[in-house]
C-alpha positions in Angstrom: -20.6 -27.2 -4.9 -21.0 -23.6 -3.8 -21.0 -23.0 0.0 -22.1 -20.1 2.4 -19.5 -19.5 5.0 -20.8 -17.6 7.7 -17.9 -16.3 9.7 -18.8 -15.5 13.8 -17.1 -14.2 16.4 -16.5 -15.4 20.2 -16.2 -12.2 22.2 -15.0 -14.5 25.1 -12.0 -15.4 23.0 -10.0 -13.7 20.4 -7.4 -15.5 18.5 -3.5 -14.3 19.1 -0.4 -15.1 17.8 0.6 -17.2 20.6 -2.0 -19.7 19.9 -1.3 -20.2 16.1 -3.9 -18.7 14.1 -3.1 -18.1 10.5 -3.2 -14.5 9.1 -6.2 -13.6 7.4 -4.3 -11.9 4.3 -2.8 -15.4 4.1 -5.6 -17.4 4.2 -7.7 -15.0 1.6 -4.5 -14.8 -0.6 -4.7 -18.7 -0.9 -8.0 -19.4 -1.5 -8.3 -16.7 -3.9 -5.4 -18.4 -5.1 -6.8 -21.8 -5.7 -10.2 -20.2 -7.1 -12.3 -21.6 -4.0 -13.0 -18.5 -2.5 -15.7 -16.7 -5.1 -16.7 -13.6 -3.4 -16.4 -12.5 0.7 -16.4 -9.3 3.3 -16.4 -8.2 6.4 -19.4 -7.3 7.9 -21.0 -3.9 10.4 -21.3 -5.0 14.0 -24.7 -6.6 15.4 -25.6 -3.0 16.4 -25.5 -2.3 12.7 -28.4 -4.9 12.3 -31.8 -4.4 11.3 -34.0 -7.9 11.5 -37.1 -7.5 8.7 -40.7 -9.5 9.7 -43.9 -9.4 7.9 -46.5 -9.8 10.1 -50.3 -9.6 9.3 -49.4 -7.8 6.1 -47.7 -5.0 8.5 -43.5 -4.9 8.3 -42.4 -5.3 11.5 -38.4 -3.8 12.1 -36.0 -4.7 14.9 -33.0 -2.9 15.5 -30.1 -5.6 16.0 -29.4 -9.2 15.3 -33.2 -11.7 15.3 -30.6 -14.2 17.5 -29.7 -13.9 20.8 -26.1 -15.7 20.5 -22.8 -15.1 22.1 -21.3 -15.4 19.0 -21.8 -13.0 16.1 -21.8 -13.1 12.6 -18.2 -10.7 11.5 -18.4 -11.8 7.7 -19.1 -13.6 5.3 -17.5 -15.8 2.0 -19.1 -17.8 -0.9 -16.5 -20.6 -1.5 -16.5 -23.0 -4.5 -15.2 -26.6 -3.6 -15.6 -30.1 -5.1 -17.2 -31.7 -2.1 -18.3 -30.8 2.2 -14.6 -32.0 2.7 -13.0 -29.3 0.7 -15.1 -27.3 2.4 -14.0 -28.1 6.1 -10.0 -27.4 5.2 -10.6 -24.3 3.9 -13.2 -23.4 6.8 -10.2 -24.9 9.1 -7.8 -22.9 7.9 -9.8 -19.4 8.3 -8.2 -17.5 11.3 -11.8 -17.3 12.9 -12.1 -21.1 13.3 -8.9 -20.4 16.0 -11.0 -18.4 18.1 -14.5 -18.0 16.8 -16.9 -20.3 14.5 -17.4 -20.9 11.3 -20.3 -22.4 9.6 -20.8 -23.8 6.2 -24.0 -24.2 4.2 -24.5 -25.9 1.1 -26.4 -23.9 -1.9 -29.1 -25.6 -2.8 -28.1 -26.8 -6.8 -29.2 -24.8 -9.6 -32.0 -26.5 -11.3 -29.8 -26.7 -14.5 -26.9 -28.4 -12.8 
């Protein structure tokens, strides 16, 4: 089952070595490895953003995230696993979960699957 993991930032708290946090390099390097991890990057801070409405037939454009949150979305990966299980150890080993958030959703299935 395919997953979106949606990789966020806590700018209250930024993972260090003291506290354990795996490397990234490491953590891509395995699950590129193991052939769960299909596709991923870093992304442009929230400033970066532009949020797209369509309103009355009129596009309506906001400069910066649509959410008001404290933490921020810093990347994104598609992962491949067998089950939401899979999906938590990998999510758990991602140096974000130390000090950030990470969030998994399911794809919906492909109509031929």
């Amino acid at each position: 089952m395919k997953y979106l993991m949606l990789v966020c930032t806590d700018p209250d708290h930024t993972p260090g070595q003291d506290d354990g946090a795996p490397d990234i390099e490491d953590w891509v390097k395995e699950m590129d490895g193991r052939g769960i991890r299909l596709t991923g990057s870093r992304t442009r801070p929230a400033s970066d953003a532009t949020t797209v409405r369509v309103r009355d037939r009129e596009v309506l454009l906001t400069d910066g995230p649509y959410a008001e949150t404290k933490d921020l979305m810093a990347g994104f990966d598609i992962l491949e696993c067998a089950d939401l299980d899979e999906a938590i150890e990998v999510a758990s080993k991602h140096p974000m979960a130390w000090g950030g958030m990470i969030e998994l959703r399911p794809f919906w299935p492909d109509e031929d699957e």
